[in-house]
VOPAGU-2260 file (C-alpha; in pm, 1 decimal, decimal comma):
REM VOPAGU-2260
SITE   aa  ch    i         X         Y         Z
SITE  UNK   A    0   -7761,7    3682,1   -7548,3
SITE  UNK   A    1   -8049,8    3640,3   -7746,3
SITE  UNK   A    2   -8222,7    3979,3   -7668,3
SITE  UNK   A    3   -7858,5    4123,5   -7793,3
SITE  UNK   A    4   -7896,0    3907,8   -8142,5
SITE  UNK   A    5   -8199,5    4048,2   -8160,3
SITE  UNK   A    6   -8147,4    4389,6   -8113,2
SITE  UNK   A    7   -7855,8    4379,7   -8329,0
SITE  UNK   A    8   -8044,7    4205,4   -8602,4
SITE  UNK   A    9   -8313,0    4486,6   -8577,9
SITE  UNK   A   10   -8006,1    4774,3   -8609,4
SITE  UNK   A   11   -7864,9    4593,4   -8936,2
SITE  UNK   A   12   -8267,2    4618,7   -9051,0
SITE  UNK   A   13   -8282,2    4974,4   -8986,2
SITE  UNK   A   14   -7959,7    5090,1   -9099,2
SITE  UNK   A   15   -8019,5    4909,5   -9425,6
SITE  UNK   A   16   -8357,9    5068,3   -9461,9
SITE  UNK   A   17   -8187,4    5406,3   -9432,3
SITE  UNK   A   18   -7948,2    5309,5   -9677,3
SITE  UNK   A   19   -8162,6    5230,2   -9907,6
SITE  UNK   A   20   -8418,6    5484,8   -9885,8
SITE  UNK   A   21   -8149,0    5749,0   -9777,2
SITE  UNK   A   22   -8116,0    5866,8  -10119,5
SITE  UNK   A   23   -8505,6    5944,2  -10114,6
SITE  UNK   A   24   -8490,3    6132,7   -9860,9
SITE  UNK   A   25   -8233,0    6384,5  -10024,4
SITE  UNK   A   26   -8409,7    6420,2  -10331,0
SITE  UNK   A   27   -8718,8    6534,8  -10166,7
SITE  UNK   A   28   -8684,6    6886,4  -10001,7
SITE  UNK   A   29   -8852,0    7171,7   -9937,5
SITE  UNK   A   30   -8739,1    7541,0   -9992,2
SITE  UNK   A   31   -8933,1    7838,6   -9791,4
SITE  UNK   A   32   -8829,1    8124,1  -10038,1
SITE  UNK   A   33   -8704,7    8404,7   -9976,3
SITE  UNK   A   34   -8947,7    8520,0   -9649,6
SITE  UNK   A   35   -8949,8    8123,5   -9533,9
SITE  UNK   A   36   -9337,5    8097,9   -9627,3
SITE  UNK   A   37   -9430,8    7780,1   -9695,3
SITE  UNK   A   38   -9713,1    7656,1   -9905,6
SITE  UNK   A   39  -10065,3    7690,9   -9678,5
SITE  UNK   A   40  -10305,8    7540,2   -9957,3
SITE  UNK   A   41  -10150,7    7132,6   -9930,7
SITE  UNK   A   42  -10537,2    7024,4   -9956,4
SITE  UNK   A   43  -10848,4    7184,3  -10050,8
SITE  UNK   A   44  -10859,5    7572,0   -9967,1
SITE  UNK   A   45  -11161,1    7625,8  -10190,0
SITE  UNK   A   46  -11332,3    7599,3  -10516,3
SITE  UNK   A   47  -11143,6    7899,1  -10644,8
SITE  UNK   A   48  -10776,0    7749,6  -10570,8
SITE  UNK   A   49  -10810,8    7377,7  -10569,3
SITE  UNK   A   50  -10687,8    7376,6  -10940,3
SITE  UNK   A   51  -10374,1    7255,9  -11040,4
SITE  UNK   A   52  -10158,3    7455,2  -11304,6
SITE  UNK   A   53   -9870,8    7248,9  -11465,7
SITE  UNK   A   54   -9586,6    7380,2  -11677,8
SITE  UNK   A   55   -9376,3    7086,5  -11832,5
SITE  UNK   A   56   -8995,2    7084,3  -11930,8
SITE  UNK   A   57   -8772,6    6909,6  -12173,7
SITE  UNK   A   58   -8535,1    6582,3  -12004,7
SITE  UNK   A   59   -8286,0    6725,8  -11829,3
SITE  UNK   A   60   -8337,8    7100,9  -11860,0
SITE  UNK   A   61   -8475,4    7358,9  -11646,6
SITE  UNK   A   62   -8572,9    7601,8  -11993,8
SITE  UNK   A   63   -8916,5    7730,6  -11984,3
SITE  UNK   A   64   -9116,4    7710,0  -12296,2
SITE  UNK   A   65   -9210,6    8084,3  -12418,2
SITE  UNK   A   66   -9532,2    7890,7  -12505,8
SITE  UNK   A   67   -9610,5    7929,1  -12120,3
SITE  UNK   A   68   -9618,3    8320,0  -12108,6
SITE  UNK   A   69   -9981,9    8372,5  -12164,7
SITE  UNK   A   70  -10046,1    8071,9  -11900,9
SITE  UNK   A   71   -9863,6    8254,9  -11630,9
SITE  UNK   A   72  -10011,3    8601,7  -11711,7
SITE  UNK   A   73  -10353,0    8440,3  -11681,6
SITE  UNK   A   74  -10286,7    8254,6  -11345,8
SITE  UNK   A   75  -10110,8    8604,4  -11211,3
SITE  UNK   A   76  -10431,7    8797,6  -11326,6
SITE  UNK   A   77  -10671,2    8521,9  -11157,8
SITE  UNK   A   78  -10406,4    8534,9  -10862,1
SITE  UNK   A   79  -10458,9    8909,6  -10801,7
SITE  UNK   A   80  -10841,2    8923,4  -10904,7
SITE  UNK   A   81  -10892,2    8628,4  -10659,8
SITE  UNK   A   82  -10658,9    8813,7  -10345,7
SITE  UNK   A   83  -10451,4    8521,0  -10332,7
SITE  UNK   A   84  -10173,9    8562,0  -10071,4
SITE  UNK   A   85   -9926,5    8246,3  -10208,5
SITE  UNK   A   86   -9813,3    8132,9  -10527,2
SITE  UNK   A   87   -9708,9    7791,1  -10474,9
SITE  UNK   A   88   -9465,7    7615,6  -10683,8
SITE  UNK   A   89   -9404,1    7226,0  -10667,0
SITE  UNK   A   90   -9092,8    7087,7  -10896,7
SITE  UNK   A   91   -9052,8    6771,4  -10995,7
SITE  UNK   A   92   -8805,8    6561,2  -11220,6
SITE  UNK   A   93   -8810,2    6188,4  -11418,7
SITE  UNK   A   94   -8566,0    5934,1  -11294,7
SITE  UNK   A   95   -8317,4    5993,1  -11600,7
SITE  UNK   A   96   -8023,0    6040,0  -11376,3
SITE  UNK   A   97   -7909,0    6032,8  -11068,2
SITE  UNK   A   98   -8142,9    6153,9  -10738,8
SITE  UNK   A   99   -7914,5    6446,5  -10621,3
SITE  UNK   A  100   -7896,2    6544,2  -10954,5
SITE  UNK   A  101   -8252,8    6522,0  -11014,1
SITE  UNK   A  102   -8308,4    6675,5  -10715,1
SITE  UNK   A  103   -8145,1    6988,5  -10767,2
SITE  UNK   A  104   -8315,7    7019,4  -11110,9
SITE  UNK   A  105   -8645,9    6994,1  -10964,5
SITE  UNK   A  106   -8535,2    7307,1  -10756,3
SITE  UNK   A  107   -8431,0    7499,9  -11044,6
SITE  UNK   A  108   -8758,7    7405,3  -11292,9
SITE  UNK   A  109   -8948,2    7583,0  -10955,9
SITE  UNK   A  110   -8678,6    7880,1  -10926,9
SITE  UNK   A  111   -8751,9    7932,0  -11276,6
SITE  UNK   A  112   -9149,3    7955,4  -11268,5
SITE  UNK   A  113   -9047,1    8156,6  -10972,0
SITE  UNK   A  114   -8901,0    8409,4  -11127,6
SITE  UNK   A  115   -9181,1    8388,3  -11425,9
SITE  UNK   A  116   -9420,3    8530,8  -11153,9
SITE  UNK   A  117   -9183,9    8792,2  -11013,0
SITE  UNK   A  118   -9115,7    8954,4  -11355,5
SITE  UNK   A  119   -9494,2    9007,4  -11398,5
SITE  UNK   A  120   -9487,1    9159,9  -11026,0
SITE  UNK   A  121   -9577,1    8920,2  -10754,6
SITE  UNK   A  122   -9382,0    8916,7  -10480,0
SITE  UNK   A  123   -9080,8    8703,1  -10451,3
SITE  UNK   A  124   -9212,6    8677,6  -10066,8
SITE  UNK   A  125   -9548,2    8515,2  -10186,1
SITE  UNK   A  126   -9364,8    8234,3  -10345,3
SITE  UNK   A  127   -9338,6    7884,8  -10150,9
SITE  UNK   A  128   -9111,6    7647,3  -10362,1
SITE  UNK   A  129   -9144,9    7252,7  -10245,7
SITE  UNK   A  130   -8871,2    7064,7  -10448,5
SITE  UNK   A  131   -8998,9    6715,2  -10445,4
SITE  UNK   A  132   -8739,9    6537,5  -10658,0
SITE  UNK   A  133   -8790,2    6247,4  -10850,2
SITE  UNK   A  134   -9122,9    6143,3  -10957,5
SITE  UNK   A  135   -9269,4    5816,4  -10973,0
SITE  UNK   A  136   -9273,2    5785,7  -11296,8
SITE  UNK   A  137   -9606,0    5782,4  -11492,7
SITE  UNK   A  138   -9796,4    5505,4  -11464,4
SITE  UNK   A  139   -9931,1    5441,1  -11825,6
SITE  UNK   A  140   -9916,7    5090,7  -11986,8
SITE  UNK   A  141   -9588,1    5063,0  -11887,0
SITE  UNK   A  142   -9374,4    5235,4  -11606,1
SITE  UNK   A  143   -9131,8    5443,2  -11759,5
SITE  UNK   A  144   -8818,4    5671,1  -11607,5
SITE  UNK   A  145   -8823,1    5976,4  -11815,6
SITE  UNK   A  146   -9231,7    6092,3  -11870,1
SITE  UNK   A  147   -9337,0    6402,6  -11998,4
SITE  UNK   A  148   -9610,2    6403,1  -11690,5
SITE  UNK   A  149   -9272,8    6388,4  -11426,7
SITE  UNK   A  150   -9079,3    6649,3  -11619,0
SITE  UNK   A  151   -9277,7    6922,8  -11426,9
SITE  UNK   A  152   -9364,5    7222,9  -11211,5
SITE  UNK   A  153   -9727,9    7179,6  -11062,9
SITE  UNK   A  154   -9839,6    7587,7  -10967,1
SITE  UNK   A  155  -10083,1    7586,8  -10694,5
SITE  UNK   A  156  -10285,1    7925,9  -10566,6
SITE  UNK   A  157  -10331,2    7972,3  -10161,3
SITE  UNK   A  158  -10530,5    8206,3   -9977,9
């Protein structure tokens, strides 16, 4: 009887936990586009592609900035020069909403860069697109749900 308590006090635990983190789970996804490549630089590649480019978007809206164009004509320029084989796209969203939501906008902020890099001629195929949901929230002085720094598509370059 005891050993049944116990393993039915340890189910409750666990389905709770999934309940609760459930939602988490959702909002984090990744997309192979259109080929199903994903991203092959996750960690250092080398000197050459271990920087970070970041494009930033306005609370709940997946509008590019025109302020961006020269920024992605340079990083397709440094892509091509440098013979990288992947751009990779990482979208992200603030908490303002709800996590399905937020989710989906995170997808659509990368979709958008995306297409950024196809109009200048890279290959849709060459694209990886992780949609990682909700962010954190940027830790300054104070935590807060709708940052500038989680409103964001993070463009990474992989050999």
């Amino acid at each position: 009887m005891g050993m049944t308590m116990r393993g039915l006090t340890m189910a409750g635990i666990l389905a709770l936990g999934a309940i609760a983190f459930g939602g988490m789970a959702v909002a984090q996804t990744s997309e192979m586009h259109t080929q199903g490549h994903q991203c092959r630089n996750l960690g250092k590649s080398n000197k050459a592609f271990d920087k970070n480019y970041y494009v930033y978007f306005d609370t709940n809206s997946s509008r590019i900035d025109p302020k961006y164009q020269k920024e992605f004509e340079r990083i397709y320029k440094f892509a091509k020069g440098q013979n990288a084989q992947q751009i990779c796209l990482f979208g992200k969203s603030s908490k303002t909403g709800n996590a399905a939501a937020n989710a989906e906008l995170s997808r659509k902020r990368a979709r958008n860069v995306a297409r950024e890099f196809e109009a200048l001629g890279w290959p849709a195929s060459r694209i990886a697109i992780n949609s990682e949901g909700e962010a954190w929230g940027w830790l300054e002085e104070t935590l807060t749900w709708d940052a500038k720094e989680d409103r964001r598509v993070r463009i990474r370059l992989s050999r």
